[in-house]
Backbone of each chain as ProteinMPNN parsed JSONL, in Angstrom:
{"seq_chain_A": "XXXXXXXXXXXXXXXXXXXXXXXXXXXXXXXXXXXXXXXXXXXXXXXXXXXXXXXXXXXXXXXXXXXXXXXXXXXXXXXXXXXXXXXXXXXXXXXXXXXXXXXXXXXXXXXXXXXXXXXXXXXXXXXXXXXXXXXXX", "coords_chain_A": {"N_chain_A": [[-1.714, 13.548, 30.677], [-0.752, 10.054, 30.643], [2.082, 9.426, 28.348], [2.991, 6.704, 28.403], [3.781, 3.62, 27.098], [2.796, 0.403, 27.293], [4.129, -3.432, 26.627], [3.173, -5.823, 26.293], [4.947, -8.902, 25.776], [4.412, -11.713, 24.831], [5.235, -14.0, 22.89], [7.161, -15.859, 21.25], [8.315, -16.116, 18.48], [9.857, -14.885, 15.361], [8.687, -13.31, 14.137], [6.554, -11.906, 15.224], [8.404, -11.072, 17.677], [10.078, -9.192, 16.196], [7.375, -7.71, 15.353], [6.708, -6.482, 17.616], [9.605, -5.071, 18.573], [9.737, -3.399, 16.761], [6.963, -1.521, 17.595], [8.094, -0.699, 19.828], [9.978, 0.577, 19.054], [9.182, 2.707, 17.247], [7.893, 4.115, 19.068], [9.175, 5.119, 20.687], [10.857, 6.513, 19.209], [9.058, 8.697, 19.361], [9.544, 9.55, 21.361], [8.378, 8.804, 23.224], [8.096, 7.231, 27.091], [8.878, 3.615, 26.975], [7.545, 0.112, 27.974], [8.81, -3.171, 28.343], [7.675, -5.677, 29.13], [8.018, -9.278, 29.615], [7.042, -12.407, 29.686], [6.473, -15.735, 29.183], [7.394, -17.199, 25.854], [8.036, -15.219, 24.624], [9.899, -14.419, 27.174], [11.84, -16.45, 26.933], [13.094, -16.511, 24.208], [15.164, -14.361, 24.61], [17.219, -15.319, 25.592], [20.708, -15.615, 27.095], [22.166, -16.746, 25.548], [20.973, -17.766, 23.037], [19.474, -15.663, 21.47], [20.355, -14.723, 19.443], [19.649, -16.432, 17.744], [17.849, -18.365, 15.309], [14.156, -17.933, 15.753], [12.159, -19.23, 14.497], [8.677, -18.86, 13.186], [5.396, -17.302, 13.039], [2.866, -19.806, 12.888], [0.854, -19.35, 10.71], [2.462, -18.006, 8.879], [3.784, -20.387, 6.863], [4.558, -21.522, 3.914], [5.368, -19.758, 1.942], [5.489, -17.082, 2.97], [7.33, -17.501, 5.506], [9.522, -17.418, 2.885], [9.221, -14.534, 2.369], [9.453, -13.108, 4.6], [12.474, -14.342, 4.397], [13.596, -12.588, 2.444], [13.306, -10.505, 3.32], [15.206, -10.092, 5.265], [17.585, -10.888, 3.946], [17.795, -8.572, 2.51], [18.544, -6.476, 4.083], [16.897, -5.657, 6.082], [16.688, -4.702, 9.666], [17.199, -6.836, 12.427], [15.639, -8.266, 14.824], [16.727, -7.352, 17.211], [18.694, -6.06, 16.75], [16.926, -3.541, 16.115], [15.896, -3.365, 19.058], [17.767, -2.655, 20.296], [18.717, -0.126, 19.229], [16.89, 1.561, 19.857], [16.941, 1.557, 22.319], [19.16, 3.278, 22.796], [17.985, 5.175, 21.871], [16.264, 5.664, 23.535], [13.593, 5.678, 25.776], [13.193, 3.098, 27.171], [12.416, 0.21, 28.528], [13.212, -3.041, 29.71], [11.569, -5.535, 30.863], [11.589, -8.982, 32.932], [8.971, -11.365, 33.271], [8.332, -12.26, 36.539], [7.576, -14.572, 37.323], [7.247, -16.443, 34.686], [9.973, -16.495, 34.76], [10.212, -18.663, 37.193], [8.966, -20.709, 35.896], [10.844, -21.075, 33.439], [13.192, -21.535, 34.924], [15.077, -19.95, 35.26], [17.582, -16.991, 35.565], [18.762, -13.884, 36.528], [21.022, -13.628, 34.915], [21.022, -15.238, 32.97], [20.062, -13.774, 31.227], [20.11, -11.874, 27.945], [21.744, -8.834, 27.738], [19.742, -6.909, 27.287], [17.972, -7.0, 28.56], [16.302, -5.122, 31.412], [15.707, -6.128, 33.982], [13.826, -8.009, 36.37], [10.284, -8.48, 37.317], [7.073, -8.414, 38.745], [3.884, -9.067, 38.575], [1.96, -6.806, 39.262], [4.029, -4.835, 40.188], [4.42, -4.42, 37.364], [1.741, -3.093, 36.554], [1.544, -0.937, 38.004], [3.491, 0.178, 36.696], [2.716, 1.07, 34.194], [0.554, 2.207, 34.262], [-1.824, 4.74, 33.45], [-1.464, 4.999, 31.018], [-1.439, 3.366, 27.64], [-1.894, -0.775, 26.842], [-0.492, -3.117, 24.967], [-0.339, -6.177, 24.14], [1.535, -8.786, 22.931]], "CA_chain_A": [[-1.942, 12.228, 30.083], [0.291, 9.104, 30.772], [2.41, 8.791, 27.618], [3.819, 5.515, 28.494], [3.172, 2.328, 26.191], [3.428, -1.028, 27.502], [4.163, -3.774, 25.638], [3.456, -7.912, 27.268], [6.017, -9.715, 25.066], [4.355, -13.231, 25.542], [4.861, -14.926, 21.693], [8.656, -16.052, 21.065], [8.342, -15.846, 17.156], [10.737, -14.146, 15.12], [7.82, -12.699, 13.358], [6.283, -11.436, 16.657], [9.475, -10.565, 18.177], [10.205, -8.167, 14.99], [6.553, -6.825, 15.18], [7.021, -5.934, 19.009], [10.549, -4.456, 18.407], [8.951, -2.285, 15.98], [5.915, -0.833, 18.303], [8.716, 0.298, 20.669], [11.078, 1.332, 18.733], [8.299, 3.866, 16.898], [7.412, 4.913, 20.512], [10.228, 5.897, 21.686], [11.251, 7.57, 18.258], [8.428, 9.39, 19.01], [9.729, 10.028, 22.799], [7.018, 7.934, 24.582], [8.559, 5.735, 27.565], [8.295, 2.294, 26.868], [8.186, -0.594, 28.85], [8.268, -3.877, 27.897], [7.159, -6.786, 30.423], [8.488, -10.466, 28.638], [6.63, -13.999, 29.441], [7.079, -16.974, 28.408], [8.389, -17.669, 25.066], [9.233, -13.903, 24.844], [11.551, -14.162, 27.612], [12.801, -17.482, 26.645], [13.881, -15.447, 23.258], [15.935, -13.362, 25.284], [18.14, -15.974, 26.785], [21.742, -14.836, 26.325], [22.628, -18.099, 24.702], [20.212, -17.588, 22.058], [18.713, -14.371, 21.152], [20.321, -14.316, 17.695], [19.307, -17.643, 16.865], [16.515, -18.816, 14.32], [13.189, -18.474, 16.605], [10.957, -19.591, 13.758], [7.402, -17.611, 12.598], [4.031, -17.873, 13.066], [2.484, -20.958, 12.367], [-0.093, -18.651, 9.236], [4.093, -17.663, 7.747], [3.492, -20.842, 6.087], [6.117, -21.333, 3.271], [5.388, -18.101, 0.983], [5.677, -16.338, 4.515], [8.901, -17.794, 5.525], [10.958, -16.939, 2.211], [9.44, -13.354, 2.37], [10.629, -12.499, 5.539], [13.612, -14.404, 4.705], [14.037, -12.164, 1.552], [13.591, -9.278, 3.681], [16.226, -9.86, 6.107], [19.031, -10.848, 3.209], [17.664, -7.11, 1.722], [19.365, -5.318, 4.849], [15.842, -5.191, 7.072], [17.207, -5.176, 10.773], [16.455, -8.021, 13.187], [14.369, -7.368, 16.025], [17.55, -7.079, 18.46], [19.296, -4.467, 16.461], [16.007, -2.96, 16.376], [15.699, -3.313, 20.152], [19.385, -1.833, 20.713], [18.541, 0.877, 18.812], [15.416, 2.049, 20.614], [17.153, 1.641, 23.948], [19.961, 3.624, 22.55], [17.734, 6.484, 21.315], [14.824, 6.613, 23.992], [13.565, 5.419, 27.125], [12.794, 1.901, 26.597], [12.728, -0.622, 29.987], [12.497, -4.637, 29.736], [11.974, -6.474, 32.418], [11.308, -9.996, 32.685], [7.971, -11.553, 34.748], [9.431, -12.961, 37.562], [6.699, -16.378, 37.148], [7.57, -16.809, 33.87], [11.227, -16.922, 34.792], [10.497, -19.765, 37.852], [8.672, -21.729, 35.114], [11.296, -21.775, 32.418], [14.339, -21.953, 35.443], [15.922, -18.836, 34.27], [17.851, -16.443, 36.544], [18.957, -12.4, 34.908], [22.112, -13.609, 34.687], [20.814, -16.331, 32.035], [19.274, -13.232, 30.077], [21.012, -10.828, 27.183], [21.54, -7.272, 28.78], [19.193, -5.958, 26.815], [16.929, -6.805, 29.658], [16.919, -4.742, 32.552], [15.412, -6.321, 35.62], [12.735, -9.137, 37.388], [9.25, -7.533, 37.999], [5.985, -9.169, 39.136], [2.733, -8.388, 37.359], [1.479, -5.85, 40.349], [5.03, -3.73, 39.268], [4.068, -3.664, 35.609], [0.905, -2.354, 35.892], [1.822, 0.126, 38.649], [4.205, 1.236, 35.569], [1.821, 0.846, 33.392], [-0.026, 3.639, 34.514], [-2.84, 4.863, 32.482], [-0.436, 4.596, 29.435], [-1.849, 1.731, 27.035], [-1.078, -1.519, 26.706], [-0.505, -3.88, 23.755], [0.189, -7.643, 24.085], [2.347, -9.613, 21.456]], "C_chain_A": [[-0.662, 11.394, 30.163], [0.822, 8.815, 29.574], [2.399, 7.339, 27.311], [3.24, 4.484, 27.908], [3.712, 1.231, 26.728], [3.434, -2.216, 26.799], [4.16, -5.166, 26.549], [4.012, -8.915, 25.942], [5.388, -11.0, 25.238], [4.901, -14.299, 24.257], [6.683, -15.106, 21.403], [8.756, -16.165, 19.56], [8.746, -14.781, 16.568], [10.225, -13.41, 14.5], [6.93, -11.355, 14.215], [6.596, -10.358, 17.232], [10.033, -9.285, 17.202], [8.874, -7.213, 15.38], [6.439, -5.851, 16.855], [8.253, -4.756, 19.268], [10.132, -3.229, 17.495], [8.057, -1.216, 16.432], [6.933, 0.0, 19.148], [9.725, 0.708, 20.462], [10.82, 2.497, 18.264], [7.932, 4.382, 18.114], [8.308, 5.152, 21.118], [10.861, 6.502, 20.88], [10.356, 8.629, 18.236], [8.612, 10.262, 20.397], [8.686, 9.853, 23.83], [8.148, 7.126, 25.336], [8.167, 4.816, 27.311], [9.113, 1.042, 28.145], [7.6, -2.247, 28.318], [8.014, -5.393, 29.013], [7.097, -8.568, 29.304], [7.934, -11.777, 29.173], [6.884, -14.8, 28.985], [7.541, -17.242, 27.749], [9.058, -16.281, 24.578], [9.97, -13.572, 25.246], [11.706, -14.992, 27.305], [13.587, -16.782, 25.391], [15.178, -14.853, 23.557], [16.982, -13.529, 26.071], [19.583, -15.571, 26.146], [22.62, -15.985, 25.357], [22.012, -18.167, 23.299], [19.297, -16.746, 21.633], [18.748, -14.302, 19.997], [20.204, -15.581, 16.754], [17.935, -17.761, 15.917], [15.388, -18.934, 15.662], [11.927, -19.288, 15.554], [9.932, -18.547, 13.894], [6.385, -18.657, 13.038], [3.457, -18.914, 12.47], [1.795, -20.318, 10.504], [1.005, -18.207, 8.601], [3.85, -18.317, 6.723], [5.179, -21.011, 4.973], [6.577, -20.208, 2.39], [5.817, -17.426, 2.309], [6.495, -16.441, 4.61], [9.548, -17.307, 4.342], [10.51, -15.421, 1.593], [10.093, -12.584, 3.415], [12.082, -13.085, 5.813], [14.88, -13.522, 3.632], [14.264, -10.417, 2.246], [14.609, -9.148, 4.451], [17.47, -9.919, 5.024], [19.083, -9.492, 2.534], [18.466, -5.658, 2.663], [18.206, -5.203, 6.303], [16.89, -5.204, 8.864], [16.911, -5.875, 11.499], [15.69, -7.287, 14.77], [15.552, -7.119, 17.212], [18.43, -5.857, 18.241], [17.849, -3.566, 16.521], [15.886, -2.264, 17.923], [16.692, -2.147, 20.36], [19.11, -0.69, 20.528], [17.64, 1.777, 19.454], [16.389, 2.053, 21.545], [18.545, 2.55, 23.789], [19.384, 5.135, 22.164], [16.499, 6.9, 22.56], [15.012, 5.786, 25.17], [12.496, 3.779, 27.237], [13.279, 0.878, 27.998], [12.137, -1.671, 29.557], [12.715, -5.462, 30.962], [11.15, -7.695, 32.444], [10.126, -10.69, 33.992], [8.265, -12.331, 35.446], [8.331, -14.73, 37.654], [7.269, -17.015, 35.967], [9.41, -17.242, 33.863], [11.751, -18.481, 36.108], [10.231, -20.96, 36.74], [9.583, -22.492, 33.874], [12.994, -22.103, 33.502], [15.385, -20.879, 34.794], [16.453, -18.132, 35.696], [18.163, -15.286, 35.215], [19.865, -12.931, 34.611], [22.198, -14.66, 33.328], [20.727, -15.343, 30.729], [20.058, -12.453, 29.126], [20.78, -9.842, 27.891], [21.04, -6.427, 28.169], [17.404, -6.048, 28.386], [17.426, -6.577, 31.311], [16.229, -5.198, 34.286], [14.129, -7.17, 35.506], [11.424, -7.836, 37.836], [8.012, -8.945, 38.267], [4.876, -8.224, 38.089], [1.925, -6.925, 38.171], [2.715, -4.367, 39.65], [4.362, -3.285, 38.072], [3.009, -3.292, 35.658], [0.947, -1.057, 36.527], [2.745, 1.331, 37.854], [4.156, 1.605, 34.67], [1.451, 2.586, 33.244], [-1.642, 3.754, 34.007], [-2.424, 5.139, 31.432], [-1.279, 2.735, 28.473], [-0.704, 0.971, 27.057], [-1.515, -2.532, 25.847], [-0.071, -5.528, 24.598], [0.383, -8.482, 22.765], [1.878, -11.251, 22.242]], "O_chain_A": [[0.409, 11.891, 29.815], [0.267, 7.793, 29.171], [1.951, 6.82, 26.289], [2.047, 4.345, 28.176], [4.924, 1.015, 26.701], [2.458, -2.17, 26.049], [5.039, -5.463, 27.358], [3.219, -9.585, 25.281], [6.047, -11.603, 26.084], [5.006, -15.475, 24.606], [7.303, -14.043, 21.427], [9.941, -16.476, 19.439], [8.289, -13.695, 16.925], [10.968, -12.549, 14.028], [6.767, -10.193, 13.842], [6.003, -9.297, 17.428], [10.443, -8.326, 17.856], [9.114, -6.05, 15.706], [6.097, -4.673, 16.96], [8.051, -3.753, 19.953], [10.381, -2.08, 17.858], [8.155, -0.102, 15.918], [6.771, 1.217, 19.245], [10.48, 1.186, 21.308], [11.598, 3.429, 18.465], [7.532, 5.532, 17.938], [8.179, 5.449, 22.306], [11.673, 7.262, 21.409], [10.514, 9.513, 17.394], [8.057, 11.342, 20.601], [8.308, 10.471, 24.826], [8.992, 6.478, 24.717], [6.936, 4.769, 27.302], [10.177, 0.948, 28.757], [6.444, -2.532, 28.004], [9.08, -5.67, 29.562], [6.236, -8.824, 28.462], [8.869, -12.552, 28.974], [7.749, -14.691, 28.116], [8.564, -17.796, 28.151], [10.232, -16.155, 24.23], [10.805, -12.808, 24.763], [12.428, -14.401, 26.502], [14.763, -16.491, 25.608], [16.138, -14.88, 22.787], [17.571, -12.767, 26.837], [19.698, -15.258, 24.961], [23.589, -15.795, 24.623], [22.697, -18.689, 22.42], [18.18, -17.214, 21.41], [17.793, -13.981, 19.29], [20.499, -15.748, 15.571], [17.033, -16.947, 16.115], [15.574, -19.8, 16.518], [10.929, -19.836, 16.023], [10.127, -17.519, 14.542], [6.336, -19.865, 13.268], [3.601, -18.895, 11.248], [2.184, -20.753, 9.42], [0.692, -17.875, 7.458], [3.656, -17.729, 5.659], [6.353, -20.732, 5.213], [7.722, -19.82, 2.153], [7.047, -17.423, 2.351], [7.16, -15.642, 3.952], [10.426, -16.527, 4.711], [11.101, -14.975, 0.609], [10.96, -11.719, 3.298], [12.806, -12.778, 6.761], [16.11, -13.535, 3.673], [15.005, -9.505, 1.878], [15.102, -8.02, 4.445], [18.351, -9.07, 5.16], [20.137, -9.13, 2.012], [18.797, -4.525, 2.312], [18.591, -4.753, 7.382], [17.875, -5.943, 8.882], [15.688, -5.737, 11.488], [15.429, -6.233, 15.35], [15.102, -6.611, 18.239], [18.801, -4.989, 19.032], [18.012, -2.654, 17.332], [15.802, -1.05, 18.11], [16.412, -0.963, 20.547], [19.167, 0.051, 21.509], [17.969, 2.963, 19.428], [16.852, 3.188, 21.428], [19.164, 2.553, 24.853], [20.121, 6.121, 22.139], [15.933, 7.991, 22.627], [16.066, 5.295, 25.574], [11.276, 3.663, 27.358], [14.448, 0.875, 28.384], [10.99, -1.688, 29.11], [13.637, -5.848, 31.681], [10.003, -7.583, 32.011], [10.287, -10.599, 35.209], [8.552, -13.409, 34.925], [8.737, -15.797, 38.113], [7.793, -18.117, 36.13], [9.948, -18.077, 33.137], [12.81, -19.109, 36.144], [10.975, -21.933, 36.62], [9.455, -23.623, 33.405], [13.878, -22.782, 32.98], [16.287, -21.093, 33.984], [15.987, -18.488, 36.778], [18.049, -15.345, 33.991], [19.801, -12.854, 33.384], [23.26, -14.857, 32.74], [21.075, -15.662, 29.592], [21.13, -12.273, 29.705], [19.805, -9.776, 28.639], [21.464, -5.272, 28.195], [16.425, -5.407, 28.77], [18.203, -7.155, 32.071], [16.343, -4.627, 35.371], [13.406, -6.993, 34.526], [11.555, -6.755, 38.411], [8.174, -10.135, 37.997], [4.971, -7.274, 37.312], [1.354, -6.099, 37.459], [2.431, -3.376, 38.977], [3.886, -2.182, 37.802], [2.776, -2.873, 34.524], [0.524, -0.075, 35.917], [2.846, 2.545, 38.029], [4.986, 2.293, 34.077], [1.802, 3.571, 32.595], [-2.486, 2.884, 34.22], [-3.259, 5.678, 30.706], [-1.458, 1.558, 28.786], [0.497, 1.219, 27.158], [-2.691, -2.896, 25.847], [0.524, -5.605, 25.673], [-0.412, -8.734, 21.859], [2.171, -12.31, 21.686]]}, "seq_chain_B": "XXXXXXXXXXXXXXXXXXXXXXXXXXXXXXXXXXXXXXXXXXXXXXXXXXXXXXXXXXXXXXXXXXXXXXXXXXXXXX", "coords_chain_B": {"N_chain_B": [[14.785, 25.648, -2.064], [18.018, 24.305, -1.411], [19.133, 26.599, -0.766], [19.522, 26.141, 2.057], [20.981, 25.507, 5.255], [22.327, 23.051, 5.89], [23.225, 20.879, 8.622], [23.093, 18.165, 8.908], [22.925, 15.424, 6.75], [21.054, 12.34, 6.397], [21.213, 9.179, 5.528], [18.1, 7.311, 4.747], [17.112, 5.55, 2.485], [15.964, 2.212, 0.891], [15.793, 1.563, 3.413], [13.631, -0.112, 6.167], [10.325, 1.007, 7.767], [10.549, 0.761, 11.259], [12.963, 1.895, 11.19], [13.481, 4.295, 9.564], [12.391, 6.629, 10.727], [14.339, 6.238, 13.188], [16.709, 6.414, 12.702], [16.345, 9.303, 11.934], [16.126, 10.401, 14.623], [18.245, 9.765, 16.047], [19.699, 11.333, 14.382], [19.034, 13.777, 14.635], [19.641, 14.162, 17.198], [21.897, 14.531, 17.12], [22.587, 17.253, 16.212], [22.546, 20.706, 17.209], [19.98, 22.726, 18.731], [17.71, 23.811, 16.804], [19.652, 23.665, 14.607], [19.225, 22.256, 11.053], [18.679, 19.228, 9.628], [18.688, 16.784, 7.09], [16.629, 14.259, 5.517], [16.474, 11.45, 3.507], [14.228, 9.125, 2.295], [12.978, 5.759, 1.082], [10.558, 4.153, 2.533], [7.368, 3.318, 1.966], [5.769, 4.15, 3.697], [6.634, 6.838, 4.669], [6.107, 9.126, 4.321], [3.388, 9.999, 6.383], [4.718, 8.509, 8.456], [6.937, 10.485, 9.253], [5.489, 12.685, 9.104], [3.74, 12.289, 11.594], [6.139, 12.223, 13.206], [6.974, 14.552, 13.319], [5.29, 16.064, 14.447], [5.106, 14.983, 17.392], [7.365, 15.278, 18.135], [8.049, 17.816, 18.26], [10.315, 18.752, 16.744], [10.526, 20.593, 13.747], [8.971, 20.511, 10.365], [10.733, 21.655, 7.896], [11.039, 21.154, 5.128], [9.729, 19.308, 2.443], [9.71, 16.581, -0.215], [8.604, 14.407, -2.496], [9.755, 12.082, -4.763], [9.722, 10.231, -7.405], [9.269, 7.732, -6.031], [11.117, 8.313, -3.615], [11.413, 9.715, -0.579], [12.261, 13.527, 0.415], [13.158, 14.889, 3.368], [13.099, 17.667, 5.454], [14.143, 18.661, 8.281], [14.226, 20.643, 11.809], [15.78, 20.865, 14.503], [14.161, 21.107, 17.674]], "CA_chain_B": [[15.692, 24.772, -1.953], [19.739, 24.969, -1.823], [19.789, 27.428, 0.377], [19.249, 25.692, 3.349], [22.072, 25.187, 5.842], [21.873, 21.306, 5.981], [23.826, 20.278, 9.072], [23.504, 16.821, 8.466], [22.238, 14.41, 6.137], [20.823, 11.14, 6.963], [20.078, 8.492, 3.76], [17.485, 6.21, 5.22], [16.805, 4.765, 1.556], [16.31, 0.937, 1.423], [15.293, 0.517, 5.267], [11.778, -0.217, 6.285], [9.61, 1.187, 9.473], [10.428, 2.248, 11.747], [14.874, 2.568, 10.808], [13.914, 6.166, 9.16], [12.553, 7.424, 12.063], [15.113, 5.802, 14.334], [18.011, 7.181, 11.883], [16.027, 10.346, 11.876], [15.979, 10.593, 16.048], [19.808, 9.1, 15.682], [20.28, 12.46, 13.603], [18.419, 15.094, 15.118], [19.732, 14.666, 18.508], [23.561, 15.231, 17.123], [22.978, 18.678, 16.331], [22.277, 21.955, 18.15], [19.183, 23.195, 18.863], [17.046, 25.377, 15.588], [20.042, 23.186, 13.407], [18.431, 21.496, 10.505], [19.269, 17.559, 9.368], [17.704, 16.334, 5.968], [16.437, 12.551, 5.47], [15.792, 10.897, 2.745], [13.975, 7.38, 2.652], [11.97, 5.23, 0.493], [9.591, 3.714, 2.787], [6.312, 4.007, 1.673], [5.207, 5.061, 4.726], [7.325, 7.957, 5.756], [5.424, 10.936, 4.373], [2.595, 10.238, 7.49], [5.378, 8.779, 9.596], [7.363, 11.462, 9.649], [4.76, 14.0, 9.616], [3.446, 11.842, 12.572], [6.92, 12.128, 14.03], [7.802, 16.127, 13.565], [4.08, 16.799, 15.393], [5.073, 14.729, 18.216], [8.253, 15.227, 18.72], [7.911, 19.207, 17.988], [10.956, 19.387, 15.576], [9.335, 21.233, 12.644], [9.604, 20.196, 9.116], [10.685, 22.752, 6.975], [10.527, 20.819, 3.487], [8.905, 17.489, 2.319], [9.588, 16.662, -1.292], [8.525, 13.305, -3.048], [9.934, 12.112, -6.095], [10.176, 8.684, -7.885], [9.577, 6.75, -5.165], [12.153, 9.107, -2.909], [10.946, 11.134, 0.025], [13.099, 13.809, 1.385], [12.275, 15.523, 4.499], [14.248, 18.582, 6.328], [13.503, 18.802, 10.062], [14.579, 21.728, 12.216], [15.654, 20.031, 15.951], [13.828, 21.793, 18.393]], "C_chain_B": [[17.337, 24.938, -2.462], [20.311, 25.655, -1.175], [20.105, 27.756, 1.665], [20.994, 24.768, 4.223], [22.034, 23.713, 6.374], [23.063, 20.967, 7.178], [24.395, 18.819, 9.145], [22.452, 16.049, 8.088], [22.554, 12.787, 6.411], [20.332, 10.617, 5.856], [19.603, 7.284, 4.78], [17.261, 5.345, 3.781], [17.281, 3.071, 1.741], [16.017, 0.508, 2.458], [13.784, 1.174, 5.693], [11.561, 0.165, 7.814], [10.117, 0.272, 10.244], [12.089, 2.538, 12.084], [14.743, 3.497, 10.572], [13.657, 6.807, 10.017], [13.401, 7.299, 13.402], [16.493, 6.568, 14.099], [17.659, 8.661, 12.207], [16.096, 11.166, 13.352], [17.635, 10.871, 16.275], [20.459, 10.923, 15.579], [20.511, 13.64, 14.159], [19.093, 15.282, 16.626], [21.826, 14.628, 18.193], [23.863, 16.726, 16.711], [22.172, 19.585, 17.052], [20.926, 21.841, 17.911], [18.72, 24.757, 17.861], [18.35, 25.026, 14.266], [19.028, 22.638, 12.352], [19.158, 20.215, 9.693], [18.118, 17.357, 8.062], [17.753, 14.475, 5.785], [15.865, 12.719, 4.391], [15.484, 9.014, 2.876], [13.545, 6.899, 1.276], [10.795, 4.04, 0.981], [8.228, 4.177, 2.433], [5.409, 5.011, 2.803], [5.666, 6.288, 5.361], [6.563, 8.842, 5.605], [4.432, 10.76, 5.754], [3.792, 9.835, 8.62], [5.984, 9.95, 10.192], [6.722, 12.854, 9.803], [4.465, 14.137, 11.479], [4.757, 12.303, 14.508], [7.64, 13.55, 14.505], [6.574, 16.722, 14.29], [4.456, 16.122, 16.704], [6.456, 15.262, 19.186], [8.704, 17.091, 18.991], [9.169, 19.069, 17.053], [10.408, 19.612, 14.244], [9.964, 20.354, 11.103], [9.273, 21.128, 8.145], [10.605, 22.668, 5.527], [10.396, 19.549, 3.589], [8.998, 17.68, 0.95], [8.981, 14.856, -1.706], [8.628, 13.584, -4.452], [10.613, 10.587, -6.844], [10.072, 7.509, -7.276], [10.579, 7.261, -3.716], [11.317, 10.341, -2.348], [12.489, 11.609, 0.898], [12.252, 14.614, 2.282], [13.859, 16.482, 5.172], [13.603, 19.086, 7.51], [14.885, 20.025, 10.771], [14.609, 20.884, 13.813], [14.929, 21.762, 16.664], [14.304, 22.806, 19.571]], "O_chain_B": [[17.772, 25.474, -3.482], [21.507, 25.657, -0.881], [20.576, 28.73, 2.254], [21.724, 23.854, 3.839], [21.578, 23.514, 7.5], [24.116, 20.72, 6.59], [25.533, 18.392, 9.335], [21.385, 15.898, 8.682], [23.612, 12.177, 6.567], [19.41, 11.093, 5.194], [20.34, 6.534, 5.419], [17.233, 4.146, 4.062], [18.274, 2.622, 2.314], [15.918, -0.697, 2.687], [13.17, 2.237, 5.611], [12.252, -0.162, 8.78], [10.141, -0.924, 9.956], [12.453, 3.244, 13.025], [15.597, 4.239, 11.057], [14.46, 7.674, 10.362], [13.26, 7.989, 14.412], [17.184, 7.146, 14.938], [18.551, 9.329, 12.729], [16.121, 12.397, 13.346], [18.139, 11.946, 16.6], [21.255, 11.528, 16.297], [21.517, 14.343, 14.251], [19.088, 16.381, 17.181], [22.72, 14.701, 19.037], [24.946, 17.305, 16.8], [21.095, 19.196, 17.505], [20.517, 21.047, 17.063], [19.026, 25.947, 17.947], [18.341, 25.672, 13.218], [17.878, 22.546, 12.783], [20.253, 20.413, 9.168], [16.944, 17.724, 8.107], [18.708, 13.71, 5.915], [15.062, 13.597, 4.075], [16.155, 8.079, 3.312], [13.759, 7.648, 0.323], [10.25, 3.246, 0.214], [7.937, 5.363, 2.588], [4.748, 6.048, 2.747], [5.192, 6.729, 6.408], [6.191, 9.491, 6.582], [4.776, 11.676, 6.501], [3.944, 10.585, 9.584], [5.715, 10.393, 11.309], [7.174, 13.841, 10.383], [4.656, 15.04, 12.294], [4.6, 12.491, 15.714], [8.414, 13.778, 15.435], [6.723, 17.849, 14.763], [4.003, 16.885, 17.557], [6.555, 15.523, 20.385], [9.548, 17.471, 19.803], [8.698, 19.598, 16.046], [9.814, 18.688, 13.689], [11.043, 19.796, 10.904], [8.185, 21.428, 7.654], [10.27, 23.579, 4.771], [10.776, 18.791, 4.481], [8.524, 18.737, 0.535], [9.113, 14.122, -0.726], [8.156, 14.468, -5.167], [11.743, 10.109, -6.742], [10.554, 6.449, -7.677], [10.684, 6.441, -2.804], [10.808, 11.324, -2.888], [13.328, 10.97, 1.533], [11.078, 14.952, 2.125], [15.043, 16.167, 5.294], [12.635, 19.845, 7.565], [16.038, 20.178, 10.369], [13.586, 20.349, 14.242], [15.096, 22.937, 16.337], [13.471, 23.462, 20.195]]}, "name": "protein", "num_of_chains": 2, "seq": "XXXXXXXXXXXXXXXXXXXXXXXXXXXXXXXXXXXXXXXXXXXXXXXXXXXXXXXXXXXXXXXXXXXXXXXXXXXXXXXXXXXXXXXXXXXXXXXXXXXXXXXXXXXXXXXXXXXXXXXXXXXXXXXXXXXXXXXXXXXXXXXXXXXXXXXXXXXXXXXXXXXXXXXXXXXXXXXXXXXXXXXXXXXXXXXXXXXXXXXXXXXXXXXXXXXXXXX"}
């Protein structure tokens, strides 16, 4: 059976981006490969200029929403990039950015944080896919 | 309990899914092989996570206590 969990990053929300960081950080604490394949405002997220900036929440956050997850981050929670780090530090965790989504926003890797490791097409990711599920954020 | 050769303790208390099992991975892979590492958390969820996480990962868990809100857990690396 194909462990492997894939993960299509498409939602750039810091709410999102947290709940995504989370799926593969539990799957690869659990010693599943993961792979995560980033789109549109997911890779824009990821630009190295702004990764640790404010992305904003889901529109349904709302304002109760917003100052719980802003009570959880001043409580110690970790952000979705230490999250990330961490996972790719403990397991087998691959991001790679969809090479359309990077003509559309004018991005090159060299734009991206080095938490992402490489340009794929959508033919790649499912070939690495496998018969491993796959989630979309 | 007590008499267990605790190589190393990990306090996850205070950090939410999925930090105890990341701390707990963190842990387990700094000592030997058939060492044992003890965690404690207070996520509500650890007792199934970490059950979740000593069936998958095969390191066994040799004690599980809850108390007050405080789970500890002692895992055996594989």
């Amino acid at each position: 059976m194909d462990e492997t969990i894939s993960i299509v990053l498409f939602s750039g929300t810091d709410d999102k981006l947290q709940a995504a960081a989370t799926l593969a950080a539990g799957a690869a604490a659990l010693g599943k490969p993961v792979k995560i394949f980033l789109q549109y405002w997911g890779l824009n997220a990821f630009r190295a200029d702004g990764i640790d900036s404010d992305h904003g929440l889901s529109p349904e956050a709302g304002e109760a929403g917003k100052a719980s997850v802003e009570a959880a981050a001043k409580a110690g929670q970790a952000s979705w990039t230490q999250t990330l780090r961490m996972a790719k530090e403990l397991g087998e965790v691959d991001i790679q950015a969809c090479s359309a989504s990077m003509e559309i926003l004018k991005l090159k890797q060299s734009d991206l944080d080095s938490l992402v490791d490489g340009v794929e097409g959508v033919a790649a990711f499912y070939i690495n896919a496998g018969e491993g599920q796959i989630v979309f954020i | 309990m007590g008499n267990l050769d605790i190589k190393l303790k990990v306090d996850a208390s205070g950090l939410s899914c999925p930090l105890p099992i990341l701390k707990a991975t963190q842990g387990i892979k700094s000592v030997a092989s058939g060492e044992l590492i003890e965690v404690v958390a207070t996520d509500p969820g650890s007792v199934k996570d970490f059950d979740a996480w000593s069936r998958s990962t095969g390191n066994a868990m040799v004690e599980q206590e809850s108390t007050g809100g405080k789970f500890r857990f002692v895992l055996r690396r594989k």
